[in-house]
C-alpha positions in Angstrom: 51.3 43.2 15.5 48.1 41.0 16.3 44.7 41.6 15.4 43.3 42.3 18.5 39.9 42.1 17.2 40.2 38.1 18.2 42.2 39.1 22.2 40.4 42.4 23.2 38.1 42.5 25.8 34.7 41.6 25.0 32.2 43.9 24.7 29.7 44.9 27.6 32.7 45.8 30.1 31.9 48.6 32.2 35.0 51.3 31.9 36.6 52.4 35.2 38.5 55.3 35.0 42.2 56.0 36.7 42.5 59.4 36.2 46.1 61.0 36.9 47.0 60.6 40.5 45.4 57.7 41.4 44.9 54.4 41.7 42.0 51.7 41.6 41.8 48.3 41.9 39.0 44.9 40.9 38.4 41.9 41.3 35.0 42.6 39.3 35.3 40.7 35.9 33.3 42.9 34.3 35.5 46.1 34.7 38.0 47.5 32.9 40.4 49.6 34.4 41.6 52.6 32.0 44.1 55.4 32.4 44.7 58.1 29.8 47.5 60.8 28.8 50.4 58.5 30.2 53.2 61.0 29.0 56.0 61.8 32.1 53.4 59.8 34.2 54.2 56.3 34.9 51.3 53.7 34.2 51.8 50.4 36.4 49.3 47.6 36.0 49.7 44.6 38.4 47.0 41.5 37.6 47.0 38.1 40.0 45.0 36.0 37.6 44.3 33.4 40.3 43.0 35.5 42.3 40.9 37.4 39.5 42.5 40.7 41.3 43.8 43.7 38.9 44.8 47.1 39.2 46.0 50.1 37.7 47.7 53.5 39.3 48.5 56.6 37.0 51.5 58.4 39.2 52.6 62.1 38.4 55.8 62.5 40.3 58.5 60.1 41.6 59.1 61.5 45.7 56.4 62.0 47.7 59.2 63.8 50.0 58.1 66.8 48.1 54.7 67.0 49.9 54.0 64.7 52.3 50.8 66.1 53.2 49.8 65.3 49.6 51.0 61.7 49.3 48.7 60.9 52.4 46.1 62.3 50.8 46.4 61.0 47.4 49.4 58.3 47.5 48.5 57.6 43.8 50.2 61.6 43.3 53.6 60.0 43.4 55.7 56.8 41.9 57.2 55.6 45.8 53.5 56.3 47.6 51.1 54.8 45.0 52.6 51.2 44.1 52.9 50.6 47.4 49.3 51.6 48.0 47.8 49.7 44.9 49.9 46.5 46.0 48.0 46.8 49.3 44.6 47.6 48.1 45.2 44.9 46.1 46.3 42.3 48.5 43.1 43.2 50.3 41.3 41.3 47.4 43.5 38.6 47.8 45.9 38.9 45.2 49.6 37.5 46.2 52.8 38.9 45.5 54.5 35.8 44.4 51.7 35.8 41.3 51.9 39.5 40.2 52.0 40.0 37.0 53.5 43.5 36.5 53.6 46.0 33.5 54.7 49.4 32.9 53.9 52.2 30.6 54.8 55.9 30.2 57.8 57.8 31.4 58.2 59.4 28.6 59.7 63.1 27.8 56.6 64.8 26.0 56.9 68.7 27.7 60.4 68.7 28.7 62.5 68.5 25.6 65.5 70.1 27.0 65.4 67.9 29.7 65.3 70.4 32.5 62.7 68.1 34.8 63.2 64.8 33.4 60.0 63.6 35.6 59.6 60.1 33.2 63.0 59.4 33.9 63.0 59.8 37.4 59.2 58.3 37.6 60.9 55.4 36.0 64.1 54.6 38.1 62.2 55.4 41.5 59.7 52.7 40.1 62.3 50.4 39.2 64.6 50.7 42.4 60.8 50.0 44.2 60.3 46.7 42.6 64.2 45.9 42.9 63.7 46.4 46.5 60.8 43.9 47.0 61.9 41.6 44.8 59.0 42.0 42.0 59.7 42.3 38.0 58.5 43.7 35.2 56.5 41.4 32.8 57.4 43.8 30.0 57.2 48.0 29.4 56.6 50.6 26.6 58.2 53.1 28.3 60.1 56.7 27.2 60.3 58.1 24.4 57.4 61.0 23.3 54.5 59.9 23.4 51.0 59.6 25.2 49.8 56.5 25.8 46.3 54.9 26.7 46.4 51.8 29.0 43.6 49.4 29.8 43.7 46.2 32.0 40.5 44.1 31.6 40.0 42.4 35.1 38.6 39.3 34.0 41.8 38.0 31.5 44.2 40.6 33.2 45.3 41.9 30.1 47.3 45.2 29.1 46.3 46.9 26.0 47.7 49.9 25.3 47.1 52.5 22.9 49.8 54.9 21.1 50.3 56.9 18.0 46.8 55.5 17.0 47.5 52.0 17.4 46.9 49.6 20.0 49.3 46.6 20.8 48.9 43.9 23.7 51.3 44.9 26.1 
């Protein structure tokens, strides 16, 4: 593991919160977009470094089929709603799709240890089939498993820390 000490994000960044069910997007560099309690929820960070765009979205649930009146109202609620939704919002800022970088954390099994639900599971293979679809990959993932993670993109260098267990890697 590197000592992130030398590649974390300097000091002074003002901390923009995704909280669960949403979605937010910069091309400010001084933000820092940051999303807690990633568990069954899937994390997906998406950075265009040409463009100086980033942007998180913290998803609950895989369908929006479920509730559709929801997803309308909060697209971020759901895995097939909110990356669409955070692509466009981001696109608006001028990233491009050809230079996404894209990165994926959560889906894990924290409250569901019989495996009743499996919501990560599902969050995860909706989000895959998504990206399959329009022909976008995943840069890398710390995906499954139990535990909750932290994830913060700093806008500026579009760089993915995130934080498990008590320790934080460069994702």
């Amino acid at each position: 593991m590197s000592d992130l000490s030398t590649l974390g994000p300097r000091t002074g960044l003002r901390s923009v919160t995704v909280d669960i069910s949403d979605f937010k997007v910069s091309n400010d560099p001084n933000d820092m977009l940051i999303t807690y309690s990633l568990g069954s929820c899937l994390g997906l960070s998406i950075c265009d470094p040409a463009a100086g765009v980033a942007g998180l979205v913290h998803c609950m649930l895989p369908l929006s089929k479920t509730d559709p009146a929801k997803a309308e109202r909060k697209p971020g609620m759901f895995v097939d709603t909110g990356i669409p939704a955070l692509m466009d919002a981001a696109f608006k800022l001028g990233a491009k799709k050809n230079r996404l970088i894209i990165k994926a954390a959560g889906c894990g099994q924290l409250l569901d240890e019989k495996t009743l639900f499996r919501i990560g599971e599902r969050n995860y293979t909706v989000m895959r089939k998504l990206l399959w679809k329009n022909n976008l990959l995943l840069e890398s993932e710390h995906t499954g498993g139990s535990l909750s993670r932290t994830v913060r993109v700093v806008v500026e260098t579009g760089k993915v820390f995130l934080k498990a267990s008590g320790k934080e890697i460069l994702l």
